[in-house]
C-alpha positions as CSV (number, residue, x, y, z in Angstrom):
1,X,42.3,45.1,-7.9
2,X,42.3,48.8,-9.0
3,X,39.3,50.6,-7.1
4,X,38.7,53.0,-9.4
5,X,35.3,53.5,-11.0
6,X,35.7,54.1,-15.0
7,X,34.6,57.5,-15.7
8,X,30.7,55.9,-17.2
9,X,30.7,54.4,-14.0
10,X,30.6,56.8,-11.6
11,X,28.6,59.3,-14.1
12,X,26.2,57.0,-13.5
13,X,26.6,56.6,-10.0
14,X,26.4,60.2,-9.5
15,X,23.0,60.8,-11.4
16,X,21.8,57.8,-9.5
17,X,22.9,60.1,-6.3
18,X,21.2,63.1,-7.7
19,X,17.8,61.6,-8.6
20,X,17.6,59.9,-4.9
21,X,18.0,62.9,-3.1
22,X,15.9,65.2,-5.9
23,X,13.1,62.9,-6.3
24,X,12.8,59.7,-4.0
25,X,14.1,60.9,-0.2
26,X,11.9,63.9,-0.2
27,X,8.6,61.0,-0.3
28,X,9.6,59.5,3.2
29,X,8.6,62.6,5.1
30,X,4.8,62.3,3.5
31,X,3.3,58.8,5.4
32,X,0.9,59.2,2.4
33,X,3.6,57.8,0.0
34,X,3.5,54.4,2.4
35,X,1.9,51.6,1.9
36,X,0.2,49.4,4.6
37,X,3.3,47.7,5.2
38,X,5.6,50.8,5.8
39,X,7.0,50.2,2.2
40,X,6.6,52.7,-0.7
41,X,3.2,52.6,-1.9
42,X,1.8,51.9,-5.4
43,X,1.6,55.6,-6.9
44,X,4.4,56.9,-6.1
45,X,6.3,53.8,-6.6
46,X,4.8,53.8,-10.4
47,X,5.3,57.6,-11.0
48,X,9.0,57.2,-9.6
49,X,9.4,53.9,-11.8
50,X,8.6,56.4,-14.5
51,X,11.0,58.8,-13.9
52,X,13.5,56.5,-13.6
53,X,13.1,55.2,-16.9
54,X,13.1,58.7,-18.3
55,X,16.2,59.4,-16.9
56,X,17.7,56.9,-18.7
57,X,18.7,54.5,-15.2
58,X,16.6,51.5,-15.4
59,X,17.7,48.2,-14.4
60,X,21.5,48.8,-14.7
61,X,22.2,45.2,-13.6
62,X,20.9,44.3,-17.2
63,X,22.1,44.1,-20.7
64,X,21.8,46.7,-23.3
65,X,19.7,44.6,-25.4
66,X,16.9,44.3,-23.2
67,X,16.3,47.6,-21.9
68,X,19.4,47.7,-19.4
69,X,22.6,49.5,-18.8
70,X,24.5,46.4,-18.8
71,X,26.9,46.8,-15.4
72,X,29.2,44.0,-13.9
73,X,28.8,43.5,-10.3
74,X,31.2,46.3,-9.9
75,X,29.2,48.5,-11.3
76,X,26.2,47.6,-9.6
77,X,28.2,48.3,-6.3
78,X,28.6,51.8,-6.8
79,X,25.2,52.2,-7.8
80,X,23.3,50.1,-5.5
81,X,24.7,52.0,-2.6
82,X,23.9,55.5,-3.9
83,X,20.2,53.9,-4.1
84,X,19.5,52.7,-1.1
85,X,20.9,56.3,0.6
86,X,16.8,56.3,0.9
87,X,14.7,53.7,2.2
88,X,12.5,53.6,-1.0
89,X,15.2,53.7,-3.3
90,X,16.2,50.3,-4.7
91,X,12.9,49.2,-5.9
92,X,12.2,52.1,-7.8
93,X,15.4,51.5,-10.2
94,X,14.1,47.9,-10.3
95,X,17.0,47.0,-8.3
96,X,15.2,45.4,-5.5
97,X,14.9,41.6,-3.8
98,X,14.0,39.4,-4.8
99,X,13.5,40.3,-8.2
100,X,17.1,41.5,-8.7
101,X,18.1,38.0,-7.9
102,X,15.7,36.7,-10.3
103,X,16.7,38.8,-12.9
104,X,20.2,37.9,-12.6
105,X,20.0,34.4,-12.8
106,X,17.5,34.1,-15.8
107,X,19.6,36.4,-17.5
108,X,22.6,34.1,-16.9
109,X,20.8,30.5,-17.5
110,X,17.9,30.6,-19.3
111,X,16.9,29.8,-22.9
112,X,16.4,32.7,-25.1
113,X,12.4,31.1,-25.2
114,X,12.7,31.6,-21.4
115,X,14.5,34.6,-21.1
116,X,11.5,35.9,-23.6
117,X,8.6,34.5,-21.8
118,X,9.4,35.0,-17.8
119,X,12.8,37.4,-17.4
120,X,11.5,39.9,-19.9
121,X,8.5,41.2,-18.2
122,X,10.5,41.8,-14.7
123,X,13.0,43.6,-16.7
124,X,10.3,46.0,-17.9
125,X,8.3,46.5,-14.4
126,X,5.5,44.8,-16.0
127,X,5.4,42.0,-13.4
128,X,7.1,40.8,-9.8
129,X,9.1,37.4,-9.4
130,X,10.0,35.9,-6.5
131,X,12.3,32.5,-5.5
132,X,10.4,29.3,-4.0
133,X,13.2,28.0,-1.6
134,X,12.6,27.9,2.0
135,X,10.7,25.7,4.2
136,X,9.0,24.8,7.7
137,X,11.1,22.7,9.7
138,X,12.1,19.7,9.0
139,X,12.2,21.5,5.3
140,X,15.0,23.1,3.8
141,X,16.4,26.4,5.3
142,X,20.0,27.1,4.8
143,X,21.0,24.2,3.8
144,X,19.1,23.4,0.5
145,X,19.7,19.9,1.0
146,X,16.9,19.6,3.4
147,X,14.3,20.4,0.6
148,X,10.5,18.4,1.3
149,X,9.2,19.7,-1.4
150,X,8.9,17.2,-4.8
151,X,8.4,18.0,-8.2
152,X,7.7,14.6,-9.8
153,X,7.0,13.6,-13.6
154,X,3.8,13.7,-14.9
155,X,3.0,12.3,-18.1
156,X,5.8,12.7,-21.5
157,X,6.5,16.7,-20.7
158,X,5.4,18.1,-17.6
159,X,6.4,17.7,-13.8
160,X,3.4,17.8,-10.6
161,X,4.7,19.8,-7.4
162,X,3.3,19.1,-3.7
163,X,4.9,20.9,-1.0
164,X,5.0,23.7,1.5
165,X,6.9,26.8,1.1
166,X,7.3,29.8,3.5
167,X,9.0,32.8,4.1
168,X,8.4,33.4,0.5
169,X,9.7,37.1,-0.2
170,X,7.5,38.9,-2.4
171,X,5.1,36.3,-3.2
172,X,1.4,38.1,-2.7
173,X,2.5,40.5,-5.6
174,X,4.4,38.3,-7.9
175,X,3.6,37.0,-11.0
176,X,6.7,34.9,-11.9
177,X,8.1,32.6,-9.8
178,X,10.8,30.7,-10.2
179,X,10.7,27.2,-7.5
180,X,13.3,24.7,-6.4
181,X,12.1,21.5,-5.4
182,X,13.5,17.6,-5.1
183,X,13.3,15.2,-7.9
184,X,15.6,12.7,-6.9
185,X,17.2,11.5,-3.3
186,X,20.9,12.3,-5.4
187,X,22.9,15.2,-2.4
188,X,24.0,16.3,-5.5
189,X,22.0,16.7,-8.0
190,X,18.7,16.1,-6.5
191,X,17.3,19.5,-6.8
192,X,15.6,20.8,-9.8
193,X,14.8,24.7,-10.8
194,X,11.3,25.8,-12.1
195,X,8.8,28.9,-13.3
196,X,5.6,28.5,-12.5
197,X,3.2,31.8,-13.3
198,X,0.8,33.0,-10.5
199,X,-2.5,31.7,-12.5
200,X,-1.6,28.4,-13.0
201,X,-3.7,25.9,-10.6
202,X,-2.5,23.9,-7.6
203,X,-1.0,26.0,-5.2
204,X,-2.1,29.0,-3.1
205,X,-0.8,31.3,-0.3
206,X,-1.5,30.5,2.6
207,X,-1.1,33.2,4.9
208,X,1.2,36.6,4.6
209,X,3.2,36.2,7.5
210,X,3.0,39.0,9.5
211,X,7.0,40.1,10.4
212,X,8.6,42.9,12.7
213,X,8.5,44.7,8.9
214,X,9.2,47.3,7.2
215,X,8.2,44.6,4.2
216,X,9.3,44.1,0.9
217,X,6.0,44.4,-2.3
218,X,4.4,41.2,-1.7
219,X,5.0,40.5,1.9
220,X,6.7,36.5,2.9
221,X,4.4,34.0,2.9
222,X,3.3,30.2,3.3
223,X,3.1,28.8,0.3
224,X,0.7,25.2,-0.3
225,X,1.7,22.9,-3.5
226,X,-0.9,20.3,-3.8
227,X,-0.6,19.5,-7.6
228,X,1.1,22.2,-9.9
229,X,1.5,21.1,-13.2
230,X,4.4,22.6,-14.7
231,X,5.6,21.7,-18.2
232,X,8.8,20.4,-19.2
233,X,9.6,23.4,-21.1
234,X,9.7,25.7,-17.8
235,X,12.2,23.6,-16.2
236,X,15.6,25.8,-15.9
237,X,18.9,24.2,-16.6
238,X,19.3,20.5,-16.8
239,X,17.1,18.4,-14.3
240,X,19.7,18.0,-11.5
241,X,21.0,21.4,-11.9
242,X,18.8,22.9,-9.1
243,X,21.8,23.1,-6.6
244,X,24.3,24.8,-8.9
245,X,21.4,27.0,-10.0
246,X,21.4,28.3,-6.5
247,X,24.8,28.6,-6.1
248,X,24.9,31.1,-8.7
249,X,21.8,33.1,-7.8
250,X,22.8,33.6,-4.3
251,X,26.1,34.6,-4.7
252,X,25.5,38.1,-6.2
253,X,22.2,38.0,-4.6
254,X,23.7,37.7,-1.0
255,X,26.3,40.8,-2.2
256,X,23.7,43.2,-3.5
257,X,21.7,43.1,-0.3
258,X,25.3,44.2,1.2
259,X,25.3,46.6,-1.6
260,X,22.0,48.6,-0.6
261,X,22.9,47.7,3.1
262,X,25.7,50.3,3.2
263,X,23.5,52.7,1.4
264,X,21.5,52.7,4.7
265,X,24.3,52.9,6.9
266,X,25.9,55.7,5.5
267,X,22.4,57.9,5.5
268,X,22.3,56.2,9.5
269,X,25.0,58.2,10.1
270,X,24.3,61.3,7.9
271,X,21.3,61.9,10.2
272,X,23.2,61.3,13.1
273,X,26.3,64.0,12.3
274,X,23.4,66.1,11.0
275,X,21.7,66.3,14.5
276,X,24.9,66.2,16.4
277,X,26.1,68.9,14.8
278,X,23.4,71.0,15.5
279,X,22.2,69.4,19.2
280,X,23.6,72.0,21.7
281,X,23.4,70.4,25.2
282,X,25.5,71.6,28.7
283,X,27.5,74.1,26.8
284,X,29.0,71.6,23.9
285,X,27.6,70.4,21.1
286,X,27.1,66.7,20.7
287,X,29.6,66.3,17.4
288,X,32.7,68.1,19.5
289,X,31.6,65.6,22.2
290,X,34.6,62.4,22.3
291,X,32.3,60.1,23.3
292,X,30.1,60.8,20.1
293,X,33.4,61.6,18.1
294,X,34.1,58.4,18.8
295,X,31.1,56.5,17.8
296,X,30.9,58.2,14.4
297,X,34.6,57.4,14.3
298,X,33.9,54.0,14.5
299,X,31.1,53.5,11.9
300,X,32.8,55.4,9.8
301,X,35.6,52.5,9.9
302,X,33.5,49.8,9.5
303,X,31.6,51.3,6.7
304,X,34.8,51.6,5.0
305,X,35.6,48.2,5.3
306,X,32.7,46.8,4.3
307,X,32.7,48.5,1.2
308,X,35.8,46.7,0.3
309,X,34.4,43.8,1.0
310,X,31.7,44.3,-1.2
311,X,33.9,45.6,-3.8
312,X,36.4,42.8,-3.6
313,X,33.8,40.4,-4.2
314,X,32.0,42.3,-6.8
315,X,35.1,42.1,-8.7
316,X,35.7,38.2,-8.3
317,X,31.9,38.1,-9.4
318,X,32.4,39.6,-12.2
319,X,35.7,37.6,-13.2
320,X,33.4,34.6,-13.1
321,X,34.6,33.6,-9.8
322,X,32.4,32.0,-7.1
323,X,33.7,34.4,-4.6
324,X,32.0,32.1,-1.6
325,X,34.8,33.3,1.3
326,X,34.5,36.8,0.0
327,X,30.6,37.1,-0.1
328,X,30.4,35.6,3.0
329,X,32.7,38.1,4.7
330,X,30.9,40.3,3.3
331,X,27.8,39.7,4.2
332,X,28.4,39.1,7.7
333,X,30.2,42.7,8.3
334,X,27.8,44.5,6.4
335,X,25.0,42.9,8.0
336,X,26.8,43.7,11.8
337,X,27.7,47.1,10.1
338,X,23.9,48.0,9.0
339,X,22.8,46.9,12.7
340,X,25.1,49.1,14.3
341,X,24.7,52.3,12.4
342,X,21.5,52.7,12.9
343,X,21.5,51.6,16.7
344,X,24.0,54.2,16.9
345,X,22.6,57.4,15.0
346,X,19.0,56.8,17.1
347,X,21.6,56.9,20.0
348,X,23.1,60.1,19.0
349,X,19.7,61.2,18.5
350,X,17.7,60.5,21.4
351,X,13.8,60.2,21.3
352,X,13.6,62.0,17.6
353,X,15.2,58.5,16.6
354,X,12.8,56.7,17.8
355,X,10.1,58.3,16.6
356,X,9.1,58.6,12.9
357,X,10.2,62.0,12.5
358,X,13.7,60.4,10.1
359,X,13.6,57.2,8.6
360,X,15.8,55.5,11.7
361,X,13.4,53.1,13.3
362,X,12.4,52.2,9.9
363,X,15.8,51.3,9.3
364,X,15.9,49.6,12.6
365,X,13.4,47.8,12.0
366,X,14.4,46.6,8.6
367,X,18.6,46.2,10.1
368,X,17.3,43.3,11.9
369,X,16.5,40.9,9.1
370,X,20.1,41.6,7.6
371,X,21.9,39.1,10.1
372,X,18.7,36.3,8.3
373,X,18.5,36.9,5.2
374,X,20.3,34.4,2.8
375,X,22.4,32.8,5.3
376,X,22.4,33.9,8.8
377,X,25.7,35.4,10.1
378,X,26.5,31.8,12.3
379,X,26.6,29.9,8.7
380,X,28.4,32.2,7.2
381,X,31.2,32.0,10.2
382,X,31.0,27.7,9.8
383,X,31.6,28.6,5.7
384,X,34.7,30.5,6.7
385,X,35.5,27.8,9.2
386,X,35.9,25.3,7.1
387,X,37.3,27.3,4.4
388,X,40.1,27.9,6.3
389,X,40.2,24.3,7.5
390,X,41.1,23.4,3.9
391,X,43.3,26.2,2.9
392,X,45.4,27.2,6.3
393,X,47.9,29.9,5.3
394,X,46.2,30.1,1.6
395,X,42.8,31.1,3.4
396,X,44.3,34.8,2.2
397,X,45.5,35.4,-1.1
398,X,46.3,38.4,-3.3
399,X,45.4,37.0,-6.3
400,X,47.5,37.0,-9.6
């Protein structure tokens, strides 16, 4: 593949750069502009949502036609990690999980009626979404299979829901939710995708789950099904379809949290050269130090490489390629990437790292989740496994 950014690209990219640092890193130093759960909190968050949207950079990951710039995945790579160069940046682009996710995969499945009714909305910052998967044990987790939770007919044209749910990103601020639940005992195709709006009765949260944090708007939380009624008309894709429907969200999902994740490693170690470069100790600074050379040496590397990941499976997304082996990579050296950084530039700076004085144990905090999140890193490894398994030599591949 040819790495080079067409020239709207990278304008883009490059006014995306500017506005962070203008108008969105200069908040973190103000612990007014925080919320109660060390995220960005509502005022600024709208104000910045405004500027945004005057500056003409509004949900790039979106078609023209509905208020969007209308980037591939490799578009959304360039931009995605010039956003998340601050901490608040992502959602304030409306680029953040899980609505990104959301957005994605309505955009690519849904009926024009349903693309009207529940993507709309996110697309405009009018509401919050997030994606009913995960369960308590012996529920479904990584493998979807698993899945407790049935959606089972009721009546001619509508479906009833009973189930638990947790670890529900975003849910105590969403509005539209889209749920996956079992409506047959088919490995295959017993899975079935649904929206469900926050007012409709027969659910409720049952707790916000209280996490190591930072947290994303809305918190994750335990989720109770004893009844939703859902009409017919809010199922997504065929009934059956709730597997593949996942299959397609996660994909670019699981990439664009790699996306923003080198974002935050590459401002990791911006603070860190910053300080070193300026940190005088025994006679020597700590940047002409080899030991700290040689840190910075090293995340500079990896962050290199993980961009290619990213970039190589960006590209196979956006061919209409799967890209399993290369999202997985991807996300497991990004993830490992993100974790080191960070350990590495509160390292290099010493007790000012630890405290709140940069955004590092914010970013610690947050790094921690990455190795979780959509897959942990050990399934990720088995997917590789048995990738290679199946392929031997043809594991690696140009492509033609």
């Amino acid at each position: 593949m040819d790495f080079t950014l067409s020239p709207d690209i990278d304008d883009l990219r490059l006014r995306v750069r500017a506005f962070v640092a203008e108008h969105i890193v200069p908040l973190e130093s103000d612990r007014s502009n925080y919320d109660a759960h060390d995220n960005i909190a509502p005022e600024p968050l709208a104000r910045m949502r405004a500027e945004v949207k005057k500056a003409g950079l509004w949900s790039p990951q979106m078609p023209k036609e509905r208020g969007g710039l209308g980037l591939d995945q490799v578009g959304m790579a360039a931009l995605y990690e010039e956003m998340n160069r601050s901490i608040f940046g992502p959602v304030c682009f409306n680029c953040a999980a899980p609505d990104d996710g959301n957005m994605y995969i309505l955009n690519r499945i849904g009926t024009e009626a349903q693309k009207t009714k529940w993507l709309q909305p996110i697309i405009d910052g009018d509401v919050r979404s997030a994606f009913v998967m995960t369960e308590p044990s012996p529920g479904s987790g990584s493998d979807p299979g698993m899945m407790l939770t049935k959606a089972e007919p009721h009546g001619n044209d509508a479906w009833k829901v009973s189930g638990t749910k947790w670890f529900i990103t975003g849910a105590e601020e969403a509005t539209h939710f889209i749920l996956m639940a079992r409506t047959s005992d088919d490995p295959r195709k017993g899975l079935s995708a649904f929206m469900f709006h926050k007012d409709q009765p027969g659910w409720r949260i049952v707790r916000r789950i209280p996490i190591m944090g930072p947290e994303e708007h809305g918190g994750h939380c335990e989720i109770e099904f004893d009844g939703l009624e859902i009409k017919d008309e809010d199922r997504l894709m065929e009934v059956g379809d709730g597997l593949k429907l996942t299959q397609i969200r996660l994909g670019t999902a699981r990439l664009t949290h790699c996306m923003r994740w080198l974002g935050l490693a590459k401002r990791s170690m911006e603070i860190a050269i910053d300080y070193a470069e300026t940190r005088e100790g025994f006679g020597i600074k700590l940047a002409d130090r080899e030991s700290v050379q040689t840190m910075l040496g090293e995340l500079a590397y990896n962050i290199e490489i993980g961009r290619l990941l990213v970039m190589k499976a960006a590209w196979k997304l956006a061919a209409g390629d799967f890209a399993r082996k290369e999202v997985s990579m991807a996300k497991i050296h990004v993830a490992d990437t993100l974790h080191a950084a960070v350990d590495t530039a509160i390292q290099i700076n010493g007790a000012r790292g630890y405290s709140q004085d940069t955004p590092l144990e914010w970013i610690y905090r947050y790094a921690r989740q990455a190795k979780l999140v959509d897959g942990a890193s050990e399934v990720h490894k088995m997917v590789l496994a048995r990738f290679y398994q199946k392929e031997r030599s043809d594991f690696w591949t140009w492509g033609v």
